[in-house]
N, C-alpha and C positions, 0 to 999 in steps of 0.2 A: 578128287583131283580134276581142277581144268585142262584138259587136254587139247592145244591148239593146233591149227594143220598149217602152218609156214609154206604158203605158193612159191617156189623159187624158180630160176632155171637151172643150176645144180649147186653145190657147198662149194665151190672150187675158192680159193682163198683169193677175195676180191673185196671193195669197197664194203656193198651193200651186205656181203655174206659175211666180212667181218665184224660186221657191225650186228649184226643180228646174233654172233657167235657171242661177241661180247656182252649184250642181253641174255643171251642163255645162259651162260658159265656163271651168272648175277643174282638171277632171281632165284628164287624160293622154289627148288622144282619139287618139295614137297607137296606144296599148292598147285604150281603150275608147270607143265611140262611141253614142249614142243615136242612136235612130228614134222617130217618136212617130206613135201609134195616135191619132184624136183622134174626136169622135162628134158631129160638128157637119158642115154640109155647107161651112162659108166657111170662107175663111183668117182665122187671126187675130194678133194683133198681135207674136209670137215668129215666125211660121213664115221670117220673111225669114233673122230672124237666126239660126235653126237649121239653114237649108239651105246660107246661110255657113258656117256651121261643118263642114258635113262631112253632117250630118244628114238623113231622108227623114221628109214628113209625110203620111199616111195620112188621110183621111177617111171613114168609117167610115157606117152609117146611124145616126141618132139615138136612144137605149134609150127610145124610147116603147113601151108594151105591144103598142099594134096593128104595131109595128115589129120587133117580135122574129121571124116567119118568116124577111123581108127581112133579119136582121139575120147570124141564123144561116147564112144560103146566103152572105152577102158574109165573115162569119168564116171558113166553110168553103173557098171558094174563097182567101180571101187567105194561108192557111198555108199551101192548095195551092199556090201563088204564088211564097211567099218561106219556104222551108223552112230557109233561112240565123237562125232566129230561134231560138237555144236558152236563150233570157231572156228574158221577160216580167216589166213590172214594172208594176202596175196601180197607180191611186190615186184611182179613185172612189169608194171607201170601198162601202159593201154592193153598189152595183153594179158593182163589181169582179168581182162572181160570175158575169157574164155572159160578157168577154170572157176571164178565167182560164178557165170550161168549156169554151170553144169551143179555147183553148189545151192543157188535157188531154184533148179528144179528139184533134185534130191531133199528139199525142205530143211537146210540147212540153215538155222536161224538168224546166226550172225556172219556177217561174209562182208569182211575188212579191205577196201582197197588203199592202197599204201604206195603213196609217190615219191617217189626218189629221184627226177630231173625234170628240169623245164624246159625239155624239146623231145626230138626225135631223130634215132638214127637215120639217117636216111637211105635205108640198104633196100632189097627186094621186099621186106614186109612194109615200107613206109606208108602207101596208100594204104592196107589192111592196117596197120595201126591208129590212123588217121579215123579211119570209121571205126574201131572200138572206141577209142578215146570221147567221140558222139556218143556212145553208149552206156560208157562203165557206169556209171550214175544209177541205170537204169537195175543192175544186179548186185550193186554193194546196196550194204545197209549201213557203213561207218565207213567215216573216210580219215583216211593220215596220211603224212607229207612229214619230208626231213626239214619240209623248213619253207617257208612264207611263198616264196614263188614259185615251188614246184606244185605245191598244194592247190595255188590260183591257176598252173599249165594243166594240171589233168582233169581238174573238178569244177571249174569253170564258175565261179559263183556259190555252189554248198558247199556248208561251212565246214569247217574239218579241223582237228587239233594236230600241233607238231612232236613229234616226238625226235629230239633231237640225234643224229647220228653219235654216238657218245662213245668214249674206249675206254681202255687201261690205261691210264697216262704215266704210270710208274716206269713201264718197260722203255717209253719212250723221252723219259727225260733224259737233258744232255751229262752225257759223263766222259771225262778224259781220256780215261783208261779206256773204255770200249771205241771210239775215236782213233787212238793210236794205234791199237790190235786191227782194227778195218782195216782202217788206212793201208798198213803194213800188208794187210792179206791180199789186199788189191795191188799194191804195186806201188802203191800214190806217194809223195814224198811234200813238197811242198807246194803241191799246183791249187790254183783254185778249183776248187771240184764243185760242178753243176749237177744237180739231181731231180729227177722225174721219173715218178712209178706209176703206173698205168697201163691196162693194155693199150697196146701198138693197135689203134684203131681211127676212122676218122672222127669220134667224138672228140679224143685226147691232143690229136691236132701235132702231131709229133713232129709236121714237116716244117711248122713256122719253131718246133721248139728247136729244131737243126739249125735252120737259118738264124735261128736269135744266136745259138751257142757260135757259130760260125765267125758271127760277129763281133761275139765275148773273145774270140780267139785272135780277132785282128786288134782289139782293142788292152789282150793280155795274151799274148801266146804259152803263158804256164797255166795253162788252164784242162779241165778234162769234163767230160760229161758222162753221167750214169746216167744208162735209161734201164729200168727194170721191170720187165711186165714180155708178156708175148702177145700175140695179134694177127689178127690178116693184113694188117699192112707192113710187117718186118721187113720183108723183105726189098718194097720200095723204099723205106727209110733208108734201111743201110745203102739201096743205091744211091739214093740222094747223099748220104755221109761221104761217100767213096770219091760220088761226082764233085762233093765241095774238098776234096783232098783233106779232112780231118780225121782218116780213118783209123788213125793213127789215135787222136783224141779222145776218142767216142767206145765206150766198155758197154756192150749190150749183156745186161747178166741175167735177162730169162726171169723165171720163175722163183721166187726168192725164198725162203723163210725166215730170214734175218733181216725183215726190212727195217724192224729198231735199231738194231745197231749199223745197218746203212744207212740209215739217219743223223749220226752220228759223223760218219765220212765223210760227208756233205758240208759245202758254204754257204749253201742257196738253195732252193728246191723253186722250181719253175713248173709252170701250169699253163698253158695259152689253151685253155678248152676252148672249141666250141662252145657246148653247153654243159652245163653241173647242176645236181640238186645242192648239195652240200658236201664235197668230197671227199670222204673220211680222210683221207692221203693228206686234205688239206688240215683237215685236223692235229694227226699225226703229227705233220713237220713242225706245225706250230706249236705242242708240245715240247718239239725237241729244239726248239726256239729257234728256229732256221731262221734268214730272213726269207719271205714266201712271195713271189709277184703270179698274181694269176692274170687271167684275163678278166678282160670287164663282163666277160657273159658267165663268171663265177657269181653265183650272187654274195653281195656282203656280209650276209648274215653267218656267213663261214667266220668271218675277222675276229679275233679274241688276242691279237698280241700287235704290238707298237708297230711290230719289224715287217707287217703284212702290205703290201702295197697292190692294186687294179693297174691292169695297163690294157688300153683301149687295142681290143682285137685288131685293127684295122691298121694302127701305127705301124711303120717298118721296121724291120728285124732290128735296123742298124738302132734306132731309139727305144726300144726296146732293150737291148745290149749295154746301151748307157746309162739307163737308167738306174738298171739292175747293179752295174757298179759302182755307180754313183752312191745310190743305197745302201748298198753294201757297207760302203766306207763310215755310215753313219751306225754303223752293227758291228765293229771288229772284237768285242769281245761278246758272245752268243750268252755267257752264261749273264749280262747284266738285262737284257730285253724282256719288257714286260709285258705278263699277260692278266687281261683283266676279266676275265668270265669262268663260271665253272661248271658253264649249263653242260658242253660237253666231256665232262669227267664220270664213269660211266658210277662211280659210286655218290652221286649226287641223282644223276638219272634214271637208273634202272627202277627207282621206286614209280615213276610217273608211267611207265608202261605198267609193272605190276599192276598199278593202282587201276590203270585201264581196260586191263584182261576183267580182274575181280568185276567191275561197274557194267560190262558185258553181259557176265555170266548172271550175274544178280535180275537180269533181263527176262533170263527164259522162264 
């Protein structure tokens, strides 16, 4: 059996960690099996269902700067440990540089960096990410990316294949009945309902997604907004909600597990990121045939359905706002809107990662 070690920073039920769930749940874990490295000291919201599955989770010290002595001695000791690991596959994006080095000192053959956005937070680790990202090249031996531009942000020139961020698209096609039941649980009646999952951070961009809805409000005041995701910046949003007097509008509902069928609740699903590699979320809606406006710094290679539109980060809320229902009005029945790709359907994809693990392993 190939046994692979997944770099994370923990399972908690997000983008990247969905998507990787939905690869594991797919392939052949007869052949192939994940482990996952994780850099959090708690359990989180996969680890039950990975250790179902076959699966070991690793806890890791956390990649703060004053943590890297500590972080090094527990790398070192843990390869010491489990020398059964000849695949490594990281996906912290620049700080992938950390636990790949510790994996080519330990003489670990294959050690995978794996890009998933084409930028960088910009929190206290930005300059240290900045100089990994100089470096990662230097400790991977194979490179992947979700998708054309993330791949060309972290790898800079070597060449790298894309494995596309891919789901269960079943769960999340549109249906009536699960629509009406939401609806109904939420409170909603006949308002236009705006939707955004993500966490509450400044990648997701949450303050221009207020301002846009604020505006969706002056321009239809039966209107409501789902944000759904938690964050360090909640609590500034909801000021900003309170300060634009929509507090009333605006359902913050946290940490979800029904985001299919809140999909479903939904008119619209709205995205103004800063930066994205390919956002499963954007995936998602566009399965559940939303109409989807992201920002222009989404790249397009997300697009797979008629009803998807770009709207240029910089534009104002108000145009923005009109667009959106403008658009709208050319989308009123969700179940007619076509979509024309099926790279991301996870039963069309999951063989091109297989296929990638085996082409690895055939290496050593």
């Amino acid at each position: 059996m190939i046994r692979v070690l997944q770099c994370v920073n923990n399972m908690h039920r997000a983008g990247l960690e969905t998507m990787l769930m939905n690869y594991y749940r797919r392939i052949d874990r007869e052949q192939i099996q994940f482990d996952f490295l994780t850099h959090r000291p708690e359990r989180a919201d996969y680890d039950d269902e990975i250790e179902s599955l076959g699966g070991k989770v690793y806890y890791a010290p956390r990649l703060y700067p004053q943590n890297l002595p500590e972080y090094n001695r527990y790398m070192r000791q843990f390869f010491k440990e489990h020398p059964e690991y000849k695949i490594m596959h990281s996906h912290i994006d620049p700080m992938s540089y950390l636990p790949l080095k510790a994996g080519k000192k330990a003489g670990v053959p294959i050690r995978i960096a794996h890009s998933h956005n084409t930028s960088i937070d910009k929190d206290m680790k930005y300059w240290l990410k900045m100089y990994y990202r100089e470096r990662i090249t230097s400790v991977a031996t194979d490179f992947l990316a979700c998708g054309e531009e993330a791949g060309q942000f972290l790898f800079k020139g070597k060449p790298f294949e894309v494995v596309p961020n891919a789901i269960e698209k079943d769960p999340f096609l549109f249906n009536e009945d699960v629509r009406t039941k939401k609806r109904q649980e939420l409170g909603l009646g006949d308002e236009l309902v705006i939707g955004h999952i993500g966490r509450i951070s400044y990648q997701k961009n949450h303050r221009l997604l207020v301002q846009i809805f604020s505006n969706i409000v002056k321009l239809n005041p039966n209107s409501k907004l789902l944000i759904i995701g938690v964050g360090e910046k909640e609590e500034e949003i909801r000021k900003l909600v309170n300060d634009l007097g929509i507090t009333d509008k605006v359902l913050f509902l946290g940490k979800r597990t029904d985001v299919n069928e809140l999909y479903q609740a939904m008119d619209a699903f709205v995205m103004p990121s800063f930066f994205e590699g390919v956002p499963v979320v954007g995936v998602e809606a566009q399965f559940a045939k939303l109409p989807c406006f992201f920002s222009d710094k989404v790249p397009v290679e997300v697009s797979f359905s008629e009803a998807t539109s770009f709207i240029k980060l910089e534009e104002d809320p108000a145009v923005w706002a009109k667009t959106i229902l403008d658009k709208m009005a050319s989308f009123k029945d969700r179940r007619n809107i076509q979509l024309t790709d099926n790279r991301y359907d996870i039963n069309e994809s999951y063989i091109v990662l297989e296929d990638m693990y085996k082409q690895f392993y055939s290496r050593l």
